[in-house]
N, C-alpha and C positions, 0 to 999 in steps of 0.2 A: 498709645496703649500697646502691651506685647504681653505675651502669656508669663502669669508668674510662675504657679507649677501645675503638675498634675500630682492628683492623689488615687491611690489604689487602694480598696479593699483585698485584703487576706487573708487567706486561712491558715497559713503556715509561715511565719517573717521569715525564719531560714532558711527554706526553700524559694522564696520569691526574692530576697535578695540573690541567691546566685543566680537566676534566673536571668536578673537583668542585671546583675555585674557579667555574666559568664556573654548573653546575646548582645547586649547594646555597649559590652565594654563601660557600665557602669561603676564610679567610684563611691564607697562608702562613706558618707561626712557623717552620721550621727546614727546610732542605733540604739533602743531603749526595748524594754521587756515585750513592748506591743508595738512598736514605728520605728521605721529605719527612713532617713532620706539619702538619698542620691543624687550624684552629680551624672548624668545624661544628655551625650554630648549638649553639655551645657544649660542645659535643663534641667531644674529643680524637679525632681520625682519623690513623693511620700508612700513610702507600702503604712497601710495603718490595718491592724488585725481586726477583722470582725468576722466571727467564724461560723454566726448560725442568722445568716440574711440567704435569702434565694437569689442563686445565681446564672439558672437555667437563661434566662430572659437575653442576659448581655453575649453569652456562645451564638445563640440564633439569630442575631441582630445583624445588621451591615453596621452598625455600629462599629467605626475602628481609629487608631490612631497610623497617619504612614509617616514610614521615616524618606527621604531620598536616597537615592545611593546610586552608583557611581555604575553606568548598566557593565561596565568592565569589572565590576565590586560582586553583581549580582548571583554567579554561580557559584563562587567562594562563599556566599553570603547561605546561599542554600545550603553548599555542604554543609558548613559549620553546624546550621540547625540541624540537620540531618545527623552530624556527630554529635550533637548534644543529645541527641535522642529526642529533639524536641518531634513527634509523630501529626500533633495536630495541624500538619501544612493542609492549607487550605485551599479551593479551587476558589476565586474570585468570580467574580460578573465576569463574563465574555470580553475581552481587551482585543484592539485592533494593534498591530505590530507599530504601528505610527502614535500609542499612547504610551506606548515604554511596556516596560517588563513588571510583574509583580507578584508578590508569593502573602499569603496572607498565614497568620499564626497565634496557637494563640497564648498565653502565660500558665501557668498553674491553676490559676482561679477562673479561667474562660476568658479575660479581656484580650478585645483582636487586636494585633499588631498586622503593618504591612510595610515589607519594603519596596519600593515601588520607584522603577527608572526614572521615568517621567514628569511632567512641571504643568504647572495652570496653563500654558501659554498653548504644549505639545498637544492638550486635551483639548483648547480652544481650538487650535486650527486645525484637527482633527474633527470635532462636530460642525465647524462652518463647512466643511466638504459635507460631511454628510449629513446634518441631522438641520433639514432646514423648517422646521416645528419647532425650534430654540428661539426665545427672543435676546439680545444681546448687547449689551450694555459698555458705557467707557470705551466705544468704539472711533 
């Protein structure tokens, strides 16, 4: 089993597509009066318009998707957002230098993105040092 896509609600399709063609380097496959899908890095993405749902809930949440990236990638990665104007950078949880680096953000409609150094593996043997209250599995 592997992820088929993700879909996003939004309030403006022409603005949420440049959004994630202009940050994730997104290509456009199909776009219709209300849905556009995307190709992200290689991930099917669907923007679908729904313009009057509340969307307070998902801005305040740790709810988020992370992409990896390459910790040599990650200050270029910042600029960029930074030149797109994208303002809503985010302070995450507290990170120890041995989980990698990460900047969290968020689209037009409130959904969080993160790009984030680090891997499952970095985060595991970072809490077996310290967080011995963890039980731990596939050991």
């Amino acid at each position: 089993m592997q992820v088929n896509h993700l879909t996003f609600s939004v309030t403006d399709l022409a603005k949420a597509i440049e959004f994630y063609r202009q940050v994730f380097d997104g290509q456009l496959v199909l776009k219709g009066e209300r849905m556009a899908y995307l190709d992200v890095m290689g991930l099917w993405v669907v923007l679908n318009v729904q313009e009057k749902i509340p969307r307070t809930e998902i801005t305040h949440s740790y709810t988020h998707i992370a992409f990896t990236v390459d910790d040599e990638e990650f200050d270029r990665l910042v600029e960029k957002l930074e030149n797109l104007g994208i303002v809503d950078l985010l302070e995450g949880r507290p990170h120890d230098s041995r989980e990698g680096r990460s900047i969290y953000f968020l689209d037009p409609d409130g959904h969080k993105f993160e790009f984030h150094t680090g891997n499952l593996y970095n985060r595991l043997d970072f809490y077996r040092e310290t967080r011995y209250d963890f039980e731990y599995f596939n050991e």
